[in-house]
Each structure stands twice: as C-alpha cells, then as structure tokens.
VOBA-1610 file (N, C-alpha, C; in pm, whole numbers, padded with zeros to 5 digits, always signed):
BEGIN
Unk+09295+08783+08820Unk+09170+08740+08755Unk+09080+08862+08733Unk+09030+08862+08631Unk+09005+08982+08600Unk+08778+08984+08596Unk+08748+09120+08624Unk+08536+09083+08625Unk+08519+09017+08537Unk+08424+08962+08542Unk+08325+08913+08428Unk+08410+08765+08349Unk+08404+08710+08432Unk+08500+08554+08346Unk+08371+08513+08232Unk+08471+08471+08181Unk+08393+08435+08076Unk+08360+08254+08058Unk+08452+08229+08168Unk+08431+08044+08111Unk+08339+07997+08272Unk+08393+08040+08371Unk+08351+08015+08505Unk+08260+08118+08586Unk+08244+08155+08710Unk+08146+08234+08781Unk+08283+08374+08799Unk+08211+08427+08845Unk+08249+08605+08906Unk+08204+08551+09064Unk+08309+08598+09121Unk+08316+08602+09232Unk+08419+08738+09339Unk+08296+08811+09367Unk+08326+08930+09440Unk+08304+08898+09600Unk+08431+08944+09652Unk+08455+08891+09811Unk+08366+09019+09816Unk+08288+09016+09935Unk+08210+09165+10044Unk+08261+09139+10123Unk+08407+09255+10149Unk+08505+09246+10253Unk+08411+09266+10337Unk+08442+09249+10468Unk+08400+09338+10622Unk+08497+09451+10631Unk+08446+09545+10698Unk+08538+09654+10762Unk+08618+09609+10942Unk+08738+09552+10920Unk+08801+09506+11050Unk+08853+09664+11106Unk+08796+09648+11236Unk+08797+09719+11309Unk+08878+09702+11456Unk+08971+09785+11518Unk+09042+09787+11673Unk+08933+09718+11793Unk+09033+09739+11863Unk+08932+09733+11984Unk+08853+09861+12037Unk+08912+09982+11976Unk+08875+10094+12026Unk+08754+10120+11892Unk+08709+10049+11793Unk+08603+10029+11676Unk+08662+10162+11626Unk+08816+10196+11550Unk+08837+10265+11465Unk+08893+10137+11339Unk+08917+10181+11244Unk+08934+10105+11160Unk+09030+10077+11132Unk+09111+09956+11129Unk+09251+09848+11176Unk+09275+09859+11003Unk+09343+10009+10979Unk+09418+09990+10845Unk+09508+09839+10772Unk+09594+09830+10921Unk+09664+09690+10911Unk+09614+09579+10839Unk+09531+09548+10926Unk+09418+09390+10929Unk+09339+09421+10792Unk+09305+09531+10786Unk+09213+09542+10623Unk+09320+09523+10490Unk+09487+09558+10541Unk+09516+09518+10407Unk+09538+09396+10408Unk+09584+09284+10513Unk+09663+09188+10495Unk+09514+09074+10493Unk+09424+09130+10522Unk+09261+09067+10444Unk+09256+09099+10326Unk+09280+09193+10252Unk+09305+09206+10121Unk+09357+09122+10077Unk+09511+09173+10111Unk+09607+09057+10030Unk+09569+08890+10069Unk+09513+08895+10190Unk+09481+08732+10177Unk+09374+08683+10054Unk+09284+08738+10083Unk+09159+08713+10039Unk+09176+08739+09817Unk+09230+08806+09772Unk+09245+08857+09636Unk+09290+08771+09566Unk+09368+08702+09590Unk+09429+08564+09494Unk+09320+08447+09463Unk+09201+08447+09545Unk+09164+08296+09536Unk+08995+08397+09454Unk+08991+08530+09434Unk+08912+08585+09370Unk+08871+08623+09272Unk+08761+08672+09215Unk+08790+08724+09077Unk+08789+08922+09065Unk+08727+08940+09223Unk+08723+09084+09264Unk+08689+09097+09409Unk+08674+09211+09418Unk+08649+09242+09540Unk+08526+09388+09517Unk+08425+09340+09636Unk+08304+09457+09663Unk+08332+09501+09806Unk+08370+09664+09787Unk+08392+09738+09843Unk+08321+09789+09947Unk+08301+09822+10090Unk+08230+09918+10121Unk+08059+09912+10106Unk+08070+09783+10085Unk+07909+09728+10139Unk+07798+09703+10251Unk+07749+09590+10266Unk+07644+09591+10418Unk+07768+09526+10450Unk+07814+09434+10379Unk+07901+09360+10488Unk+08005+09458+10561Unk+08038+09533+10509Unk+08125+09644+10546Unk+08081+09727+10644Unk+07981+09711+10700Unk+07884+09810+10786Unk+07918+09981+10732Unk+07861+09976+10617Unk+07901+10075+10533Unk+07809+10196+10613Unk+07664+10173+10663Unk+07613+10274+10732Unk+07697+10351+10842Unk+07760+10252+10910Unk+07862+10297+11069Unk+08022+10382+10993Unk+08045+10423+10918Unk+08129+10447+10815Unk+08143+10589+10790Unk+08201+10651+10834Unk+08182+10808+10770Unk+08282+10785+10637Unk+08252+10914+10574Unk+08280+10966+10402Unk+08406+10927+10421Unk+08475+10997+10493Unk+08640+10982+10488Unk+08690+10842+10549Unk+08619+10763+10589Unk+08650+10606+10611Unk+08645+10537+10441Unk+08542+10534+10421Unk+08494+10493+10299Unk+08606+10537+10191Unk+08655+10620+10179Unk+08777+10695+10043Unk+08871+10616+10138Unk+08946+10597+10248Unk+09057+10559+10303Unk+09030+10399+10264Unk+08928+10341+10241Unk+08899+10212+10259Unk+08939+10187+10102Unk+08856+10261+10058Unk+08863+10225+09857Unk+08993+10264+09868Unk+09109+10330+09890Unk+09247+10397+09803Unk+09314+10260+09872Unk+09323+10198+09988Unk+09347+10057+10031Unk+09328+09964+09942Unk+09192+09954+09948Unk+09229+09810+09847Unk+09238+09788+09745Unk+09220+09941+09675Unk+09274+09953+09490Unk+09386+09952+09497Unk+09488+09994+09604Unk+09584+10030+09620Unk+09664+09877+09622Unk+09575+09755+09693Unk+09652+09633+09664Unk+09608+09567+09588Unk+09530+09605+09523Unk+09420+09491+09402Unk+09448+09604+09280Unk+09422+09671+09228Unk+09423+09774+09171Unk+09269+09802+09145Unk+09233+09885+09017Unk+09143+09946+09006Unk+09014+09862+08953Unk+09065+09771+08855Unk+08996+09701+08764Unk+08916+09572+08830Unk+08919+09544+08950Unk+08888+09440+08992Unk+08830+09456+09139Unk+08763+09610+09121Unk+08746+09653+09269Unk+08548+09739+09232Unk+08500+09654+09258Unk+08336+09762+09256Unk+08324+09844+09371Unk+08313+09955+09414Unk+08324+10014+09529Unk+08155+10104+09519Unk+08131+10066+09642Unk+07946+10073+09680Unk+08003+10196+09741Unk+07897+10290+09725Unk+07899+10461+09718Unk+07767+10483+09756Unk+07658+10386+09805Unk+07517+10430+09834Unk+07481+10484+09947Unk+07366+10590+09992Unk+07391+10589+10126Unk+07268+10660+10134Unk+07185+10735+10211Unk+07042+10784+10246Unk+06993+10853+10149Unk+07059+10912+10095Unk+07018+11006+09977Unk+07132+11034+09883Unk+07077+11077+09765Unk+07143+11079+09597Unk+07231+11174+09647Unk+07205+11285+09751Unk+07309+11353+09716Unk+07456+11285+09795Unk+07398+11210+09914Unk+07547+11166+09981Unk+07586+11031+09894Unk+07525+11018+09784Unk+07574+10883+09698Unk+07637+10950+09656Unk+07617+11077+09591Unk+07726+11169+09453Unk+07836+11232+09554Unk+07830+11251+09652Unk+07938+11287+09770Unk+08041+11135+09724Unk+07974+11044+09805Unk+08108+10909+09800Unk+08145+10900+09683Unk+08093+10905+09535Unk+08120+10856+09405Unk+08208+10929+09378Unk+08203+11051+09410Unk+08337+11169+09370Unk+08470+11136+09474Unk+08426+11075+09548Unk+08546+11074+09628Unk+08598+10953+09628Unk+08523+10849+09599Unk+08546+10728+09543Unk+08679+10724+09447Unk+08608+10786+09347Unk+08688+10822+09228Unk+08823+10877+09226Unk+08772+10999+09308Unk+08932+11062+09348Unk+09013+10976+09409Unk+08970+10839+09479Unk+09055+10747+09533Unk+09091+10633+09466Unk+09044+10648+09324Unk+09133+10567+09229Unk+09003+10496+09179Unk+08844+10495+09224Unk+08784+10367+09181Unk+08714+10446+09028Unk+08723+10255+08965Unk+08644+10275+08809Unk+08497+10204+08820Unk+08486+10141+08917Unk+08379+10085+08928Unk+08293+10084+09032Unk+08139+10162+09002Unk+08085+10158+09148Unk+07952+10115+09148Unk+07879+10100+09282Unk+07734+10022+09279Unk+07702+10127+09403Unk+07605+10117+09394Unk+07498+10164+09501Unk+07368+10119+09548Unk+07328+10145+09677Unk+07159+10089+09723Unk+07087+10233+09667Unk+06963+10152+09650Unk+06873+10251+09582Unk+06846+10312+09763Unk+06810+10485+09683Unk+06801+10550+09840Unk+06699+10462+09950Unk+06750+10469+10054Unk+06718+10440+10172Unk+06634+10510+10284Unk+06597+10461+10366Unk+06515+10474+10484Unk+06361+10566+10416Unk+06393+10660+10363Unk+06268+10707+10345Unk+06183+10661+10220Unk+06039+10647+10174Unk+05971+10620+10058Unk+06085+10672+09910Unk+06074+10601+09825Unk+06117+10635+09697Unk+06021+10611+09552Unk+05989+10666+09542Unk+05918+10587+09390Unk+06017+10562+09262Unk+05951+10536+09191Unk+06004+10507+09048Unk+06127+10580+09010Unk+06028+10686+08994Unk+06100+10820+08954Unk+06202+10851+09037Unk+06179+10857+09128Unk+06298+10858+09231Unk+06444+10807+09240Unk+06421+10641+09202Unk+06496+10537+09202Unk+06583+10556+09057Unk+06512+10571+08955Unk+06576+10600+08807Unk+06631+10700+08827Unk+06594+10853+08910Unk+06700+10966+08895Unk+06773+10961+08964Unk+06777+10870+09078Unk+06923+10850+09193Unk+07024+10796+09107Unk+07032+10687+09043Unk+07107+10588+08913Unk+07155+10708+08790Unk+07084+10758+08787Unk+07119+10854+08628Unk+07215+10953+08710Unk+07193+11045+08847Unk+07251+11140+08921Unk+07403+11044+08946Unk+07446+10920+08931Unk+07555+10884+08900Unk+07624+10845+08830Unk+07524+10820+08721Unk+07619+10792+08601Unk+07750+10843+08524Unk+07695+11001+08530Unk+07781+11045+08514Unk+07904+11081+08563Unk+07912+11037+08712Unk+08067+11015+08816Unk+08109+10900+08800Unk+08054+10815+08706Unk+08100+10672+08752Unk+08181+10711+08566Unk+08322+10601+08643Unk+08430+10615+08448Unk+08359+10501+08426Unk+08378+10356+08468Unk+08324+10247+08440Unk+08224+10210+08414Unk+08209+10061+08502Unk+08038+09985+08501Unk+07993+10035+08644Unk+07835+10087+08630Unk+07747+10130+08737Unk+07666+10054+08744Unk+07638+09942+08873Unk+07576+09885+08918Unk+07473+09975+09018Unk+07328+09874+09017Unk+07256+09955+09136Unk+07256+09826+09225Unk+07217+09827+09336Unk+07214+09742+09449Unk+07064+09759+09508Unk+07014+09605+09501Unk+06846+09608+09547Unk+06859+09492+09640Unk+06829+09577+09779Unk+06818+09472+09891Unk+06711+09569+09952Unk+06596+09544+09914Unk+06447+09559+09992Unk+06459+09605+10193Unk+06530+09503+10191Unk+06525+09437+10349Unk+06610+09575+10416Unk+06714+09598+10352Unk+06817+09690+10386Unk+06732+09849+10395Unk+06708+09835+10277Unk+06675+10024+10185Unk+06568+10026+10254Unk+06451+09936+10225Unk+06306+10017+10262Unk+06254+10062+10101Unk+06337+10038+10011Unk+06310+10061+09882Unk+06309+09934+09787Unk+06274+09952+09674Unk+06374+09819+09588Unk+06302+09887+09423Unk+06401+09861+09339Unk+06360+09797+09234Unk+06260+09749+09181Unk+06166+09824+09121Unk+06050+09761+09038Unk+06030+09683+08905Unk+05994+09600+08863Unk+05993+09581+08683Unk+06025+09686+08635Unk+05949+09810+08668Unk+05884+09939+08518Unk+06047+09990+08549Unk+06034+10028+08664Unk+06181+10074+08671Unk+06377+10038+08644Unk+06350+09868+08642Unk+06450+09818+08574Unk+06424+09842+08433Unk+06304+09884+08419Unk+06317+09901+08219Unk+06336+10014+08184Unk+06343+10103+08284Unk+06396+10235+08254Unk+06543+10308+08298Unk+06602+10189+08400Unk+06742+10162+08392Unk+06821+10133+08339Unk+06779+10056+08187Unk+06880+10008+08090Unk+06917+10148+08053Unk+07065+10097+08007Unk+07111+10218+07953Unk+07176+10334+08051Unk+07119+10339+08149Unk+07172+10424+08248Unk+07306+10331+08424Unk+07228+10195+08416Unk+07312+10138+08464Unk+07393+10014+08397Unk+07515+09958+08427Unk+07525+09810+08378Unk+07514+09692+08390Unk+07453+09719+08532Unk+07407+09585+08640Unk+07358+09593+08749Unk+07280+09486+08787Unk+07214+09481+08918Unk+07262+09412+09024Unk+07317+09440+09131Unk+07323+09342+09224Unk+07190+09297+09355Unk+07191+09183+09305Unk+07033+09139+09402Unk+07065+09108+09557Unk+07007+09138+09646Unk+07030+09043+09789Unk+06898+09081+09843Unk+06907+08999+09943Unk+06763+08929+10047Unk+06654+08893+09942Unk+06533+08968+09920Unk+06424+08920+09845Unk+06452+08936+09715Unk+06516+09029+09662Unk+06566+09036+09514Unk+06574+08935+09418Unk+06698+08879+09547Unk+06757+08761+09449Unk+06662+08651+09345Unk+06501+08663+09386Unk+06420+08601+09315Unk+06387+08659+09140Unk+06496+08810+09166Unk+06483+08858+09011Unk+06600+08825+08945Unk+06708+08765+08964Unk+06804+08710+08870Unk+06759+08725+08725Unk+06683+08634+08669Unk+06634+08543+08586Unk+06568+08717+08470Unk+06491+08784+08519Unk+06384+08838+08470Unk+06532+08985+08445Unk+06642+08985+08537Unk+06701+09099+08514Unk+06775+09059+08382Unk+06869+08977+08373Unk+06964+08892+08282Unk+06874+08869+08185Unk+06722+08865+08199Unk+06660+08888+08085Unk+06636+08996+08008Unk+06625+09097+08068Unk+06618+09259+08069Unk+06807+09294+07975Unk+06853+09231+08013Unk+07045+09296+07950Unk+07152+09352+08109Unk+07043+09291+08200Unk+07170+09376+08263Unk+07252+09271+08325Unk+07395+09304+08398Unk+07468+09197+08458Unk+07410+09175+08544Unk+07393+09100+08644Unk+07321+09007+08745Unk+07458+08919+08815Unk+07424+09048+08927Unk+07504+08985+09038Unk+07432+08937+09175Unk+07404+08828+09202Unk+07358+08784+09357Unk+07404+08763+09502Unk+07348+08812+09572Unk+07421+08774+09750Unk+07405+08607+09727Unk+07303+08539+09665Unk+07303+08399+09732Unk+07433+08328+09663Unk+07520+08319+09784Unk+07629+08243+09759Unk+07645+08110+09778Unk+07583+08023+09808Unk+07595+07900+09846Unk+07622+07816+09764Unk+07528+07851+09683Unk+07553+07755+09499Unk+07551+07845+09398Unk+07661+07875+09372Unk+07698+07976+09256Unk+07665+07898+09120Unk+07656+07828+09094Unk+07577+07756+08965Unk+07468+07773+08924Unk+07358+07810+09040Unk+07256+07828+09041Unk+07247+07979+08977Unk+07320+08069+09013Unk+07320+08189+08950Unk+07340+08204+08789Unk+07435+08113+08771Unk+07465+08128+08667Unk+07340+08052+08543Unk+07245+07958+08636Unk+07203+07883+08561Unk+07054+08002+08565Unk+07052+08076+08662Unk+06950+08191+08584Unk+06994+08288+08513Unk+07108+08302+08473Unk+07124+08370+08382Unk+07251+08493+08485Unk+07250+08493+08576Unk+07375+08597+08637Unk+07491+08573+08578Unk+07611+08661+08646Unk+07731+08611+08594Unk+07838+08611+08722Unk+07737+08610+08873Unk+07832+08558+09009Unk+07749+08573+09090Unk+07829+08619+09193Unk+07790+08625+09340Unk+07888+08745+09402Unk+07807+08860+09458Unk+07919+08909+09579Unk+07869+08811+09723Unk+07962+08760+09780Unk+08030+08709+09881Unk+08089+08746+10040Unk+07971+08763+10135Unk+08088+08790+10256Unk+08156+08661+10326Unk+08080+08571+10278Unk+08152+08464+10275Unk+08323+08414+10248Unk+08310+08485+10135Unk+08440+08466+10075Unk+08577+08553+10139Unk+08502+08618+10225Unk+08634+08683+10267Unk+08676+08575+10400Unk+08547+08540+10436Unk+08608+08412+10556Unk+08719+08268+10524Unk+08637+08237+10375Unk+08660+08117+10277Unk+08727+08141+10136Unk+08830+08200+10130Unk+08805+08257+09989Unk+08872+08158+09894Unk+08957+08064+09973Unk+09018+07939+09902Unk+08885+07855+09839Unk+08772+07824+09920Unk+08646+07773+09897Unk+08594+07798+09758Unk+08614+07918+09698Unk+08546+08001+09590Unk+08616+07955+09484Unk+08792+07972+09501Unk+08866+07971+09417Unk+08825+07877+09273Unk+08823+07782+09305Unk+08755+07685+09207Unk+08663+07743+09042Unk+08580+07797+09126Unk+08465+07874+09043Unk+08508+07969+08942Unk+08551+07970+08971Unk+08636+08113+08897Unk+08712+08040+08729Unk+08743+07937+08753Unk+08773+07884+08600Unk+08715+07782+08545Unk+08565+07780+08628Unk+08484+07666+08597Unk+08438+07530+08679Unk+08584+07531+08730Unk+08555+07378+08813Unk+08432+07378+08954Unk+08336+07358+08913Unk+08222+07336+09035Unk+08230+07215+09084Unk+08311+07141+09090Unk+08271+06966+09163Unk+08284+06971+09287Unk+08336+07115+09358Unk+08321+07100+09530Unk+08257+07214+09569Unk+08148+07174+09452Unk+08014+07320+09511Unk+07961+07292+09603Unk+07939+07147+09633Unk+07846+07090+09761Unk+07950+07086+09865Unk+08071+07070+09882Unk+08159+07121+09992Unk+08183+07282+10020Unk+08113+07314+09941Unk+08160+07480+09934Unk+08004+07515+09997Unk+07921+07492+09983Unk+07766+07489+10035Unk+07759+07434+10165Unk+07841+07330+10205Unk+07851+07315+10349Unk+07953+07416+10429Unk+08026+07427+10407Unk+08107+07531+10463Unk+08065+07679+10517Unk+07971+07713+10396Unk+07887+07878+10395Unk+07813+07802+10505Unk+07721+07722+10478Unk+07596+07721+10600Unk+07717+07724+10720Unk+07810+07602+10752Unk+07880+07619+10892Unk+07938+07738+10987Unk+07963+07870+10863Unk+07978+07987+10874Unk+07840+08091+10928Unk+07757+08048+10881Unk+07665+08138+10895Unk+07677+08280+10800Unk+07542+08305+10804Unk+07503+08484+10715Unk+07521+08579+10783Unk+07624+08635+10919Unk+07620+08736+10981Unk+07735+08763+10972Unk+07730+08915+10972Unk+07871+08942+10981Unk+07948+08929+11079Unk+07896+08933+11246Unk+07998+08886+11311Unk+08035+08737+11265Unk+07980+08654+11274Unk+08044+08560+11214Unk+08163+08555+11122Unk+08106+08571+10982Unk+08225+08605+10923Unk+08340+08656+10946Unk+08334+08764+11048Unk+08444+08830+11116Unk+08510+08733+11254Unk+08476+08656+11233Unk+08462+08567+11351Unk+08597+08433+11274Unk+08540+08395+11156Unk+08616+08300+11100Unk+08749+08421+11010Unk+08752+08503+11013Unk+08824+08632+10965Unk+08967+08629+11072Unk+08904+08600+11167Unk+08986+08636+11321Unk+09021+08471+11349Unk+09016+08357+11333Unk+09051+08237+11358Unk+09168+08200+11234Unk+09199+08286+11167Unk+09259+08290+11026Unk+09381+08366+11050Unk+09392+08437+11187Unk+09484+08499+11232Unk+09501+08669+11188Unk+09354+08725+11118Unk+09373+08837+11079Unk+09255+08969+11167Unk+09286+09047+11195Unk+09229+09114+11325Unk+09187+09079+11429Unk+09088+09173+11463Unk+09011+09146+11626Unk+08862+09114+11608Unk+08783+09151+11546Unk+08641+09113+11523Unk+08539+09159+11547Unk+08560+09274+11635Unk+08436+09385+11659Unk+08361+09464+11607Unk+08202+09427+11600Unk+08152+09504+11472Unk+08083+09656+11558Unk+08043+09775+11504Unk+08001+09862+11512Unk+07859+09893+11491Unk+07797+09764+11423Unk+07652+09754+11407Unk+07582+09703+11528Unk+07427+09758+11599Unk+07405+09697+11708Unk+07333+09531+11719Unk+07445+09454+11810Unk+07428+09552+11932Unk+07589+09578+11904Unk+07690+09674+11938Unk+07827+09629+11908Unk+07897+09567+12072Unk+07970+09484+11995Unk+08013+09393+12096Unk+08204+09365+12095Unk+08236+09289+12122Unk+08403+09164+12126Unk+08345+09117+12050Unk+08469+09052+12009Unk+08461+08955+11905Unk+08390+08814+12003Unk+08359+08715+11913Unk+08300+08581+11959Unk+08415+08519+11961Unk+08526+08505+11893Unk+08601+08393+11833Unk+08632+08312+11893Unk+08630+08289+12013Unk+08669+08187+12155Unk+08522+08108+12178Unk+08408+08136+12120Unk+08296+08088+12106Unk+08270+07961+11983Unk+08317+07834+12017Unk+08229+07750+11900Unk+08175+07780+11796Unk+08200+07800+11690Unk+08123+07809+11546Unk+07934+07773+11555Unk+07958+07662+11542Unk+07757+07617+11622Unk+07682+07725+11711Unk+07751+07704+11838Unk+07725+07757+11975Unk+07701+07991+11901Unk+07814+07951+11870Unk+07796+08091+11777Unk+07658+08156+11699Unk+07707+08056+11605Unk+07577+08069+11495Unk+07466+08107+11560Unk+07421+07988+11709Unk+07274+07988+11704Unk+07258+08078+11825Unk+07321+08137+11882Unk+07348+08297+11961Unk+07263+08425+11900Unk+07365+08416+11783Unk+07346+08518+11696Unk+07213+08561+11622Unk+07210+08419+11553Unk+07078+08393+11484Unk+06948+08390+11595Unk+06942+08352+11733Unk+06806+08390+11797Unk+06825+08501+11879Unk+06950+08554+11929Unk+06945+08648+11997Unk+06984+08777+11967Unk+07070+08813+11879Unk+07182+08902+11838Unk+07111+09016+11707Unk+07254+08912+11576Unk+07279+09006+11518Unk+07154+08896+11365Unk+07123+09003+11303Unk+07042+08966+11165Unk+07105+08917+11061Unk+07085+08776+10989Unk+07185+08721+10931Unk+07120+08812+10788Unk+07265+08865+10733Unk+07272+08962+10592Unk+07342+08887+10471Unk+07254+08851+10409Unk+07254+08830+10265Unk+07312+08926+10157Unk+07436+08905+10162Unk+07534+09031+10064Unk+07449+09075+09986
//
C-alpha cells in the first residue's frame, strides 16, 4: 500500500524502538515488528517520540532506518531526523539518506527558544538533503517550540507537510487549508482527520493494533468505533504500547525513557494504564 491513498485514510504505524533487557536495541524484535505490523499499513514513521528517538544515538537511528527500508522498502517509510538543533537534524538526514530513506520529517528545534526565523531556516537547512516529501513535525509539548500561522506561510514551498501532535492537532483544518499534507497523532477516529481536511494519522497505536487500522486504508470505516475502543483500552504511552507489542509475542518491553523500567506485560491492561497515567510515564500523542 502505497502514501497518500487516495480513496481511504494514510495510516503511518510510529514504531517503538524494542529494546533487550540490557536496553540495547533488539535488531531481531524490530524486524519481525516490522514485518508484522507493514501489511495491515499504508506506511511506517520512523524514529519518532514513539521511538524514544531522544535516548537514540546517530548510529542507532541509520541502523534503525536501513532495517525497516530494508523490509518495507523506501517508498513507504517517513524517517524523523529531528533532534536539538538544525545542525544534528542535517547530521541524521544525511545519514538517513545514506541508509536508503526518501522521505523525512522532523521536530522543529527543541529545548531551547526558536523564533520564526529560526523555525523556517531549520526546514529550508533540509530541504535540500531530503530526495522526497519533507515533512516538519509540531508537537509544542515535546519541542518547547511549535509552529506559528506566519510561519506555516512561509513554509509552503519549502516543506510538503505537517505532522501535528499534542496541541497542534487543533491546526489540521487551517494547515490543509494553507496546501500542506496534514498528518495527525489523534488516532482514535481517523475520519475525523480526514473530515478536516488531513490525509491520516501517524499511529503508535498501530504498531500494537495494526490489524485494527487495516480497514481504513481502502475506505471501510464501519469499525471506527471498535477501533476507538481498542486505542483508549491501550492507552497513549509508550510503555503501554510496548506492553501490547510484547503480549503479541514480539520482544521484551523496556523503555529507556524515565523512569526506565521491565516491561509491565504480566500487569493487567486497566491496572496498567492507570499506574502509568498517575504515577509513571506521560501519555504521548504521536
């Protein structure tokens, strides 16, 4: 299945990065999550939050992308290259590349202040590494940055799409108005995206559920409201997800983000969820 359907939704799994017990990265378990997860998809997003892309050095990140282009191929793989600053974004994008990817996204720089200007020359400082479509990635909550109006109007042309998560996602509507693709974390009701004007959802969901999604992908929504119960039963965290990842019979489940821990998976789904959610880990909105 190839980006951008044209009759049904886009649906990009946000793998997790499965990890050992020793929290190096379980080459194994990441492909045979690949190969599980790719059939019931329309792509796969690379090397994202869900990916605990921060805990990640350079040479994880290229071993990760030449993996799953390597079982998906190139065309159906967005691989996120963002990281504190433009220059370690143009670091991953080159090496990205050298690892086979045509398609990449990034968070607008992080942790420190960015303005306008800032944000438009981080996007343009990749355009030119990227062969494909260049997405930017605006999750407020994450960066410490985001996306302004003035500045999506000075992105046309330099990127081909936006992907929205946490507070973003309230710009769907106004981006898809603007020309650009419009991709959203809120996965629950992918209709809804489409009915502001997006053309999917990236998904960490979908790497837990990815049979769930399948549907969407050639149109058929009549078990969107079973597919909406399922995400909530899962929960928005990535242990979680990694949690129903590992009940599926594929790795161990240990994330590297704090606090890092074992896996839960011997823990109730419920009993889980509401652990996590008051005590733990921050539920992340792809």
């Amino acid at each position: 299945m190839p980006l951008l359907q044209k009759q049904g939704v886009d649906v990009l799994a946000a793998l997790p990065t499965l990890f050992t017990r020793a929290l190096e990265v379980d080459e194994a378990a990441m492909r045979a999550l690949v190969e599980s997860v790719a059939p019931h998809v329309t792509g796969i997003f690379a090397c994202g939050t869900n990916a605990e892309f921060p805990t990640l050095t350079f040479a994880e990140r290229a071993a990760l992308t030449r993996l799953i282009i390597g079982v998906v191929g190139p065309d159906r793989v967005i691989v996120h290259v963002g990281d504190v600053t433009t220059w370690g974004a143009r670091q991953l994008a080159a090496a990205a590349v050298e690892s086979g990817a045509v398609h990449l996204a990034a968070i607008t720089p992080m942790i420190f202040p960015a303005t306008d200007d800032d944000i438009v020359a981080h996007f343009r400082a990749l355009r030119d590494l990227t062969p494909g479509r260049l997405f930017a990635y605006d999750f407020p909550e994450i960066a410490q940055n985001s996306i302004s109006r003035d500045a999506a109007l000075r992105l046309r042309g330099v990127v081909d799409g936006i992907k929205v998560s946490g507070s973003a996602t309230k710009h769907v509507r106004s981006l898809a108005d603007l020309g650009f693709i419009v991709y959203s974390g809120q996965d629950r009701k992918p209709s809804a995206v489409l009915a502001e004007g997006g053309v999917g959802v990236v998904s960490g969901t979908a790497s837990a559920i990815p049979e769930h999604f399948a549907p969407l992908a050639t149109g058929d929504f009549s078990a969107e409201s079973e597919l909406s119960r399922a995400t909530d039963d899962i929960g928005g965290s990535i242990q979680l997800i990694k949690d129903s990842i590992v009940r599926r019979g594929i790795g161990y489940g240990g994330t590297r983000i704090p606090p890092a821990h074992p896996a839960s998976s011997s823990i109730p789904t419920s009993h889980a969820r509401r652990a996590h959610k008051e005590l733990v880990a921050p539920v992340i909105t792809t």
